[in-house]
N, C-alpha and C positions, 0 to 999 in steps of 0.2 A: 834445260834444267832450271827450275826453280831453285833460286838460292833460300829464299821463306819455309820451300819446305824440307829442305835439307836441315837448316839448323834449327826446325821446332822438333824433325826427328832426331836431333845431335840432344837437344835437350830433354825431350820426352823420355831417352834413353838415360841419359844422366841422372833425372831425377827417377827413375824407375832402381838406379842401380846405387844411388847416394843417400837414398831417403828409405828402405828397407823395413825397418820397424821405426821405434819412434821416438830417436836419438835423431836429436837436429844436426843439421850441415850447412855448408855454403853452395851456391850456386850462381857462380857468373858466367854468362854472356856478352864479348865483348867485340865489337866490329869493328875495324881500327884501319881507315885510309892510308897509306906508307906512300906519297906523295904523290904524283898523277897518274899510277899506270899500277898498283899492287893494292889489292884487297885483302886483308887477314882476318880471320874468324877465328878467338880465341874461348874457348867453354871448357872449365875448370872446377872440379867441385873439392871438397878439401875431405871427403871419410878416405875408407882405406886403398882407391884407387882395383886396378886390374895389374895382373900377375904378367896375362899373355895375352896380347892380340892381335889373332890368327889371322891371317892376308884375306882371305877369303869370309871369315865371319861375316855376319849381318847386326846391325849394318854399316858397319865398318869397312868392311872390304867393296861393298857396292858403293860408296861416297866416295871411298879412295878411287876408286875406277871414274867414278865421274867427272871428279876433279883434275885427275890425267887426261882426261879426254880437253878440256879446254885451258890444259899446261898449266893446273895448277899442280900442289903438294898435299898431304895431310903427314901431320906428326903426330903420335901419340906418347904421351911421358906419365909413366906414373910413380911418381916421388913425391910421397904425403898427400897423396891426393891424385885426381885422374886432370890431365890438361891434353885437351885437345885442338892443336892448331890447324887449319885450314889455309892456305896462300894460291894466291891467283891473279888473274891479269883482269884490271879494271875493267877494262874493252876486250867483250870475245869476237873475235871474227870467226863465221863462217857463214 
């Protein structure tokens, strides 16, 4: 898995669903080391956020899948905004 192209599609989707008509918004990406063994991917945008999101959606439900497969997590929170967390292990082995 390419982690480059997971999170330009975590953000392609972001700004497709945060940027709508043409009332400005935030948009961060953020990569954050949690000290030698734990990788986080936080992407947060601040409009109205999502209501529901379905296990299986796209592509939401395909990233969560992918990231289980090499023992990571995905969060989704939407309160004032959409935050999506991504966690995983620095080193994958297989």
């Amino acid at each position: 898995m390419s982690l480059g192209i997971v999170v330009s599609g975590l953000i392609t989707k972001a700004i497709q669903h945060a940027f709508p008509d043409d009332r400005s918004a935030r948009l961060l990406a953020e990569l954050r080391r949690n000290g030698s063994h734990i990788i986080q991917v936080v992407i947060y945008d601040d409009r109205a956020g999502m209501f529901n999101v379905r296990e299986g959606s796209f592509p939401y439900g395909v990233i969560r899948l992918l990231f289980r497969q090499i023992g990571g997590t995905m969060v989704v929170r939407s309160t004032g905004g959409l935050t999506l967390t991504v966690v995983f292990p620095a080193k994958i082995r297989g």
